[in-house]
Every structure is written in structure tokens, then in C-alpha cells.
DOSE-708687 format. One record per residue (C-alpha): residue in one letter; x negated, y, z. Coordinates in steps of 0.2 Angstrom, whole numbers, padded with zeros to 4 digits, always signed. Layout:
N
aXYZ/...
This chain:
455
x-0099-0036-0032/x-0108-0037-0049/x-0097-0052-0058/x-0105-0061-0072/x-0114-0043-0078/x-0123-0045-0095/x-0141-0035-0095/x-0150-0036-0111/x-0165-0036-0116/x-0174-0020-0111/x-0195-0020-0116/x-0196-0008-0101/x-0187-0016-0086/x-0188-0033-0094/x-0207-0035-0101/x-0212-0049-0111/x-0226-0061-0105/x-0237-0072-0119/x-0241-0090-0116/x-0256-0095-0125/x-0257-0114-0131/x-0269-0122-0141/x-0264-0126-0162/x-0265-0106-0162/x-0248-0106-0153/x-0239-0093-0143/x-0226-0093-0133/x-0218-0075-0128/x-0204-0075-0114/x-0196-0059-0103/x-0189-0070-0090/x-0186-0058-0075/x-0196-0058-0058/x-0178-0053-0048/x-0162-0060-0054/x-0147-0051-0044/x-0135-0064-0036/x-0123-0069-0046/x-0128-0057-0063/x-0132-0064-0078/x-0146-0061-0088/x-0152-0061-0107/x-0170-0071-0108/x-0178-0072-0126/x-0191-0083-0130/x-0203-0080-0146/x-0212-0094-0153/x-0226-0088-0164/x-0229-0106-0172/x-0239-0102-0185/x-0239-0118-0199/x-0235-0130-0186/x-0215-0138-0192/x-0207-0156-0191/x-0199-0160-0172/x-0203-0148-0159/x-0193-0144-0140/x-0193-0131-0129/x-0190-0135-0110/x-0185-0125-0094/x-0183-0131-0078/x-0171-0120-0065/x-0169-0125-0046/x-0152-0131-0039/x-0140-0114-0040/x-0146-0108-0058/x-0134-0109-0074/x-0139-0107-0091/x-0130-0104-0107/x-0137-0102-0126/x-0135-0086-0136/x-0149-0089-0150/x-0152-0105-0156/x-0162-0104-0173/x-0155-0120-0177/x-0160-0130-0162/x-0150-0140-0152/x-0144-0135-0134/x-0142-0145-0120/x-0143-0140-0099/x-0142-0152-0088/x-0151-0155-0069/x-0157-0140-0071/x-0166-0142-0086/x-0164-0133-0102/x-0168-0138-0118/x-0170-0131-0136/x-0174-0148-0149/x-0179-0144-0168/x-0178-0158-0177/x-0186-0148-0192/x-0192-0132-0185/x-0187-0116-0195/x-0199-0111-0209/x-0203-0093-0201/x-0220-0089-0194/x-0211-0085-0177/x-0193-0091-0170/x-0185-0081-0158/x-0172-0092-0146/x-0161-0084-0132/x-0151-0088-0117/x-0139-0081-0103/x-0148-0086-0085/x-0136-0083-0069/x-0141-0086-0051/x-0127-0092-0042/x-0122-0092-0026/x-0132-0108-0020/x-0147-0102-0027/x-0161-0102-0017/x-0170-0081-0013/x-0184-0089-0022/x-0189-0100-0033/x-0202-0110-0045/x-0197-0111-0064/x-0210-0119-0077/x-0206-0130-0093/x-0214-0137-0107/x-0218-0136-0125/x-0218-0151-0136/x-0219-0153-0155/x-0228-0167-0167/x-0242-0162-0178/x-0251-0175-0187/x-0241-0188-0182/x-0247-0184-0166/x-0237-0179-0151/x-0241-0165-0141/x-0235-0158-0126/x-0239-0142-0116/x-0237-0136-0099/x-0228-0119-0098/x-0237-0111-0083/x-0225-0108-0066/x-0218-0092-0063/x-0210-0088-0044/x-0192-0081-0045/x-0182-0070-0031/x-0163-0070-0032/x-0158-0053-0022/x-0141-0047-0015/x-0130-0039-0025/x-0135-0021-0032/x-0124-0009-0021/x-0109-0005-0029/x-0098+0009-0022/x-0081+0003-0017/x-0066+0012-0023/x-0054+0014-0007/x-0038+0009-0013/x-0025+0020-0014/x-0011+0025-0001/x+0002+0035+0003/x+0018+0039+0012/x+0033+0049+0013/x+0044+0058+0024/x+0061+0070+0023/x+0070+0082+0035/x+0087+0088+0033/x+0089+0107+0036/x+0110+0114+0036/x+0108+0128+0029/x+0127+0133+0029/x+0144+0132+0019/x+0140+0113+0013/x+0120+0117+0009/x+0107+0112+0015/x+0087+0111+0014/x+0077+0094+0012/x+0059+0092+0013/x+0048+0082+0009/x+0030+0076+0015/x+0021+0066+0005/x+0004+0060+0014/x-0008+0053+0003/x-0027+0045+0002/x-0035+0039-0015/x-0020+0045-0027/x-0024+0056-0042/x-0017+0059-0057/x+0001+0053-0061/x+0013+0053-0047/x+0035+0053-0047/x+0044+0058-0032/x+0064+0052-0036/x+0079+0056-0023/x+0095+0049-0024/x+0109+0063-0021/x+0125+0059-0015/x+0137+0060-0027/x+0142+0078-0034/x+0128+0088-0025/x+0117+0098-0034/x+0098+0102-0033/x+0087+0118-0034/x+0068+0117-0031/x+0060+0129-0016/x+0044+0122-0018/x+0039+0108-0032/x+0018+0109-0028/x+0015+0110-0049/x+0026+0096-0050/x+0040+0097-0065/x+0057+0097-0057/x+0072+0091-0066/x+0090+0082-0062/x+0098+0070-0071/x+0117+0064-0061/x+0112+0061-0046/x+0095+0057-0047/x+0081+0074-0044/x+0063+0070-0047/x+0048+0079-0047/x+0034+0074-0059/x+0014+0077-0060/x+0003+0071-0074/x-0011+0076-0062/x-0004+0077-0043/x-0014+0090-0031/x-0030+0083-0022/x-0021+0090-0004/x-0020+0073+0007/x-0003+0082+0015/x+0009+0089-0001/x+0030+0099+0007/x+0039+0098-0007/x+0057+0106-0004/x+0072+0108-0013/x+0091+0114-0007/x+0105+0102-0012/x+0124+0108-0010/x+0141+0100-0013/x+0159+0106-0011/x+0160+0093+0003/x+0151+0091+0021/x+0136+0079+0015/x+0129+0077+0031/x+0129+0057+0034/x+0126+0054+0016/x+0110+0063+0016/x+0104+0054+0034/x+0106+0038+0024/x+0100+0044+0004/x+0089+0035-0003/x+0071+0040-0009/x+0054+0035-0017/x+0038+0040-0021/x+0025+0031-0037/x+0008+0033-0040/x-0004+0023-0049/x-0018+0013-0043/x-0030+0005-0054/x-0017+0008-0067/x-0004-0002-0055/x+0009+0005-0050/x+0012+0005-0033/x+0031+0014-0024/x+0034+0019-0006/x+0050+0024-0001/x+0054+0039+0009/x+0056+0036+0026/x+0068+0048+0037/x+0082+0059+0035/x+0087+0066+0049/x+0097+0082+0052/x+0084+0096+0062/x+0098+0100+0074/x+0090+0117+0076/x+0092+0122+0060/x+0110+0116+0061/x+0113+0128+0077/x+0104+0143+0068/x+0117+0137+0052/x+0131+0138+0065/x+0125+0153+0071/x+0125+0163+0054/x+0141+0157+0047/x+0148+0164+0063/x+0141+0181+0058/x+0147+0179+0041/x+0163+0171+0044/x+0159+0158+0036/x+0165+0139+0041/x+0152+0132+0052/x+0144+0114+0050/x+0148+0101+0064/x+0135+0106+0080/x+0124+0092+0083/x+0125+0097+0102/x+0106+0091+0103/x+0101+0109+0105/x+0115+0113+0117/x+0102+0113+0133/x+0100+0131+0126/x+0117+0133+0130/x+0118+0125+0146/x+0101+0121+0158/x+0097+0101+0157/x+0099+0097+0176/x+0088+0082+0185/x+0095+0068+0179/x+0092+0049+0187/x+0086+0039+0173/x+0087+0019+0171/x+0071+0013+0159/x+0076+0002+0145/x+0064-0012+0138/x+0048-0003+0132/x+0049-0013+0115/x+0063-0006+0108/x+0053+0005+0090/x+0063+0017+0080/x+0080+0011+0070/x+0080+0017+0054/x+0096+0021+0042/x+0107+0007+0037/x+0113+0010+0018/x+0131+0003+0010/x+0124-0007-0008/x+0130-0027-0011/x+0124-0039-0004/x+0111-0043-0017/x+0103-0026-0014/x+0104-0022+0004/x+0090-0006+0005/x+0086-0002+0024/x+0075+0012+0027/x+0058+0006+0027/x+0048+0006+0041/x+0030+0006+0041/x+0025-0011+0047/x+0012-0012+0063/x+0019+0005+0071/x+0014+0009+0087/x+0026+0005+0102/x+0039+0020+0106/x+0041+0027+0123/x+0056+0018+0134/x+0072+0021+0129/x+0080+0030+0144/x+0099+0032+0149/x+0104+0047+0157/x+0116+0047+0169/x+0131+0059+0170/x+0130+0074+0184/x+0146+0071+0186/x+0155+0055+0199/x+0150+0037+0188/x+0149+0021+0195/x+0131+0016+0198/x+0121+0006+0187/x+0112-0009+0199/x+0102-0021+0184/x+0091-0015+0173/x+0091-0023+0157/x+0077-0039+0155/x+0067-0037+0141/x+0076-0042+0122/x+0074-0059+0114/x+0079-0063+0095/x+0089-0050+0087/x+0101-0039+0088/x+0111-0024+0081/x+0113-0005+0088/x+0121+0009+0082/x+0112+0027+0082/x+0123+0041+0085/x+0114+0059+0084/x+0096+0063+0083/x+0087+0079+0086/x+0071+0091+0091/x+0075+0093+0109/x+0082+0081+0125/x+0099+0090+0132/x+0110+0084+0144/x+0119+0067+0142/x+0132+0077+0147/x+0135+0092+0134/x+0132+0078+0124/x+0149+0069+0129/x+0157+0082+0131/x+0152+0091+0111/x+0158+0077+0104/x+0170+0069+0116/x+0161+0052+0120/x+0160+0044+0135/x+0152+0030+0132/x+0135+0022+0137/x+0119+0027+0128/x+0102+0028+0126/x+0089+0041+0121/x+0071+0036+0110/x+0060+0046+0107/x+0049+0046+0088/x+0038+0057+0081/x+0047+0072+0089/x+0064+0067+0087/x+0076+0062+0099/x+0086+0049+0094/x+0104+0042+0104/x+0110+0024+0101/x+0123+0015+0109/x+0128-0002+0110/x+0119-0018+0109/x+0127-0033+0096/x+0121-0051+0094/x+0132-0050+0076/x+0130-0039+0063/x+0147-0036+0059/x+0151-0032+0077/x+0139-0017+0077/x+0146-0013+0060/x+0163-0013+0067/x+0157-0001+0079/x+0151+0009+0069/x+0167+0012+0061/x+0178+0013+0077/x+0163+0029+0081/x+0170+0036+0064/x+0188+0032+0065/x+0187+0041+0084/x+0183+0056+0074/x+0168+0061+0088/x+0162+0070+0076/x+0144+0062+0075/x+0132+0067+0060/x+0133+0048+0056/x+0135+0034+0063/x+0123+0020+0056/x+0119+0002+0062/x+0099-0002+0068/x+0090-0019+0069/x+0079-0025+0080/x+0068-0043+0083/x+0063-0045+0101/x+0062-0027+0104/x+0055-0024+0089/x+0062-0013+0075/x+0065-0019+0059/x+0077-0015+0043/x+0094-0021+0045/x+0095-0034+0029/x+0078-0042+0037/x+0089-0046+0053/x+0102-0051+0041/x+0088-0066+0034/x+0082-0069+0050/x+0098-0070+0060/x+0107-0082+0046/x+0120-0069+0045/x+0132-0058+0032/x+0132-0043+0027/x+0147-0032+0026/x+0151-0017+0020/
């Protein structure tokens, strides 16, 4: 919309129209046959007054809805009021012709068409005179259309790839609508890893600690941008890269605006292929994520019990102080997941007669494994030697298992570190929060639920 927009005076789109009057007298004006709504316009006003001085006033009267504002005075007084305008000489200037100006804005209550006149009055002779200035019709149209920048968007995404001995591969997708120009893509590192760039997409690439960035002074046009780097430590880094931390800045209307990077999870096939290789080489295998373990043994027919279909996707609780608990975001208004389903063992279990009703207020889970491909509950326990109940949810082509369901935060967190202490092995754990079947970052459920945070 065209806010208070000054358009001067133009002899070709603004004309100027002469107003004769008796004494030898003439008044020239361009006031506008179209005023846009809500625009403001620059009207002059030439009085060619020949000999004629002493007292003299010029007078315009505006509908309800109009505004005016002096810009010229040539020494006259300036009063709007009602609608009416007024320029009052009490000595008009010595000049064969006085040129006057004012700013004219139809506001949002003016009417689509209206009737201006005024009047022109002066004393000559000790006489006073006064002179009708004739009407002139006035439409107030919409707004000139002005294209509307779409604001800017984006988001990011990362998938860990094991690579072998302690490396392994991230990328990241960075999907984007409106951003141009300068952009910063920052990860976190756990501490002691190192990062090379495989693919920076004319970015500049650099690592300062434990901090890797990529920089554009003018980022690629492509919505969708992989960026991929190898990170490598002399340690398993597994569970700190699930949970690392990770943002992406653009500018937007010279704002800047950040969105973090939303994932992190270990491709488990990449992780077999890893195994795979370093058993050719020799080399120290990393932990088997046992999700792709169905292409060891065939996933037989299962019974299946549904869970509530509200539950969404947890995402990865990190370990800062209270003061700065960072969850991973989650993109608010996502579409509802399918059911989480239980599987149940092929093996003699008690059967399972309820079904769970579904969730009210919140509550605390703890995720276990997440892969590319649904195996059997059952390699599962047996890979990693835990026989407990869980669940599978499925998102955006991962398979994610959880277990557990807590009312308190610190329970689950005490879970989640009896899962560690057990030593099952799990490329994790990490607490997950949900409110009333729906998924939301751990430190909101913290706010909502009234409860503490521990580490």
C-alpha cells in the first residue's frame, strides 16, 4: 500500500487549470482529478494579482475524509479546519503573481467522489470583494498496485552418515524461498572433532574450535542447497552428533532472521555399509544400529497394537543450564504422524489386552534408535539386548523407537540414563516431549508442566 507517498508537481500528469476573475485577476491551480487513497499530493496555487495588495484570502473546502498540510506560504497564514483551507494575507506580497502550495491526502474515509470549490477574497478600494472558485468533482481511487515482496523463508535439515573408524559424513539441506544474498550456516561440533568440507555450494568454509560455518555474500538462487562436510574425532561421537546443535541466518529486509537445523539422525545404512568395510579392512567397526538387520533376517508378520494417532515426532533433547535449555526445534503446525505401533515379539510374551486411551497434558518419552527401514522388534532386542516395551513412529522416512511414557521429566531423564548405564549399546538415548499427543521441545513441556530441568 502507497503510505503517505509525495508526488510533485508534474506539468504533464498534473496540469494546471486558470480561473479567471474580475480586477484582471487569475487564479491558476493543478489540483488532481484522481487522488489515490491514502497518497499525498503536492497542489500549487498561482495568483496573478496584478496591482491588487492590502488584505486578501484564499479558501478551499474538502469533503469529510481529506487532510491538508501547507508547504508554500508566501507569507500568508495557514489554517485547516472542517474541511476548510485557508491562506489569509494581511498585506499581500509585492510580486505581480504569488505562488502558494499545499500537501492534499485522501484518507481512508474519503468519500470515491467528491465536490471541492472555495473562494477568493481580498479588499480593493476599501471594498470587499469575494469570488466563487468554480467546483471541481474529485475521485479517490484504490491503491496503485504494488507488487508484494513474499517474505523470506527457510529451513534446515542434517543426516548423519558413519563413515568408519570415528568418521563420519553430515549433510545438510537447507530449503529456502525469498533469500538472496547474505546467508551463515554455523554447526556446533562436539568437542575435539574436526571438520572438512565435501560440498560448501560457493560457500566459504572455515572452523574456528568447535564452531564450522559456511558463509555466502550472495547464496545460490536453488530453493533446495546439500551442503556436506566429514567430521572425525579420536572418540565414538555418535550420540553427540544426534543431539549438536545447529543454525541457519539470512537476511530479510535487512532483518535478520535464524532457523535452526532440525535432525540429526544416524542413516543406519550407512552405518551397516560402515560395518561392513571396516570388516574388510580390519578396522574397528562402529555400534550396528540393528535397524537394518531385516537384511539379515526376514521381518516376519507381526501383531501389531495401535498407539494414539496424535503422538508427532520427538526431537533431540540437548544437556545446556537451565537458563538455556535448546530442544530441537520443531516446525510448528506439522502434520499429524502415522500411529505409533508396538510390535510384538515372535517369540512366547504375555498378551497385551488394553490399548492405550488417547494422551492428555504432557508427558516425557525416551527415543532409542532411529533408522531408514522397519526390522523386526526382535533382532532389535536381541542387537542390543533390551527387552523392554516400545514403540515405532514413523517421519519423513525414518523409523524412530521410543519407549516409556513419564508424567515427570526427571523420571524419563532417569530413564534415559539407566538405557545408558545398561550399556545396550543404543546410538543415544534422548528424552522427548509431548502435549496431548502432540510433539513439542522438551524445555516447553518443562514451562507448561511447572517442572525442573536436570541434567
Amino acid at each position: 500500500m502507497l503510505k503517505q507517498l509525495i508526488l510533485l508537481f508534474n506539468l504533464i500528469s498534473m496540469s494546471f487549470v486558470t480561473i479567471f476573475l474580475s480586477d484582471g485577476i487569475e487564479i491558476e491551480s493543478n489540483l488532481p482529478n484522481e487522488l489515490v487513497r491514502d497518497s499525498t499530493y503536492i497542489v500549487e496555487v498561482v495568483i496573478k494579482k496584478g496591482d491588487l495588495f492590502g488584505f486578501a484570502k484564499f479558501q478551499q473546502n474538502f469533503p469529510e475524509g481529506f487532510d491538508a498540510k501547507p508547504v508554500e506560504t508566501a507569507e500568508a497564514s495557514f489554517t485547516y479546519a472542517d474541511g476548510r483551507m485557508k491562506f489569509i494575507w494581511m498585506a499581500l506580497p509585492e510580486t505581480d503573481e504569488v505562488k502558494i502550495s499545499y500537501a492534499v491526502t485522501a484518507q481512508q474515509g474519503a468519500p470515491s467522489e467528491s465536490m471541492v470549490d472555495g473562494k477568493f477574497s481580498y479588499i480593493q478600494d476599501n471594498e470587499r470583494k469575494s469570488y466563487d472558485i468554480p467546483n471541481k468533482t474529485i475521485s479517490v481511487i484504490s491503491d496503485a498496485v504494488v507488487e508484494e515482496k513474499t517474505p523470506a523463508i527457510a529451513s534446515a535439515s542434517r543426516v548423519v552418515k558413519p563413515l568408519g573408524g570415528n568418521m563420519f559424513q553430515v549433510d545438510l539441506t537447507i530449503s529456502k524461498q525469498g533469500v538472496y544474498g547474505f546467508a551463515k550456516l554455523e554447526e556446533l561440533l562436539p568437542a575435539g572433532a574436526e571438520a572438512e568440507v565435501v560440498e560448501n555450494k560457493k560457500s566459504v568454509f572455515s572452523q574456528v574450535d568447535e564452531k564450522a560455518k559456511f558463509v555466502w555474500m550472495s547464496i545460490p538462487d536453488d530453493q533446495d542447497l546439500v551442503i556436506s562436510y566429514k567430521v572425525k574425532a579420536s572418540s565414538d561421537i555418535s550420540s553427540q552428533l544426534q543431539s549438536m546443535e545447529g543454525s541457519f541466518a539470512f537476511l530479510d529486509e535487512n532483518e535478520t532472521k535464524t532457523v535452526p537445523v532440525l535432525g540429526g539422525d544416524i542413516d543406519a545404512s550407512a552405518m551397516i555399509a560402515a560395518a561392513e568395510e571396516s570388516k574388510e579392512e580390519n578396522i574397528p567397526a562402529p555400534k550396528p544400529d540393528a535397524l537394518e538387520m531385516e537384511e539379515i533376517a526376514e521381518v516376519a508378520p507381526e501383531e501389531v497394537i495401535p498407539e494414539p494417532a496424535t503422538e508427532v515426532e520427538p526431537t533431540v533433547e540437548s544437556q545446556p543450564e537451565v537458563a538455556e535449555i535448546v530442544e530441537e526445534p520443531v516446525v510448528q503446525n506439522e502434520p499429524k504422524e502415522a500411529p505409533l505401533v508396538a510390535q510384538k515379539e515372535t517369540r512366547p510374551v504375555a498378551p497385551v489386552t488394553n490399548i492405550p486411551s488417547p494422551e492428555t497434558g504432557v508427558v516425557y518419552r525416551v527415543q532409542i534408535v532411529a533408522g531408514k527401514k522397519i526390522v523386526e522388534l526382535a533382532q532389535i532386542k536381541k542387537t542390543y539386548k533390551f527387552n523392554e516395551e516400545f514403540y515405532t513412529e514413523n517421519h519423513e522416512g525414518w523409523v524412530k523407537y521410543i519407549t516409556g511414557q513419564f508424567d515427570v521429566y526427571k523420571a524419563a531423564r532417569d530413564k534415559r540414563e539407566s538405557l545408558v548405564a545398561a550399556q545396550h549399546n543404543f546410538p543415544g538415548p534422548f528424552v522427548t516431549a509431548y502435549n496431548s499427543g502432540e510433539r513439542i521441545t522438551v524445555q516447553e513441556a518443562l514451562m507448561i508442566s511447572n517442572q525442573k530441568w536436570f541434567k
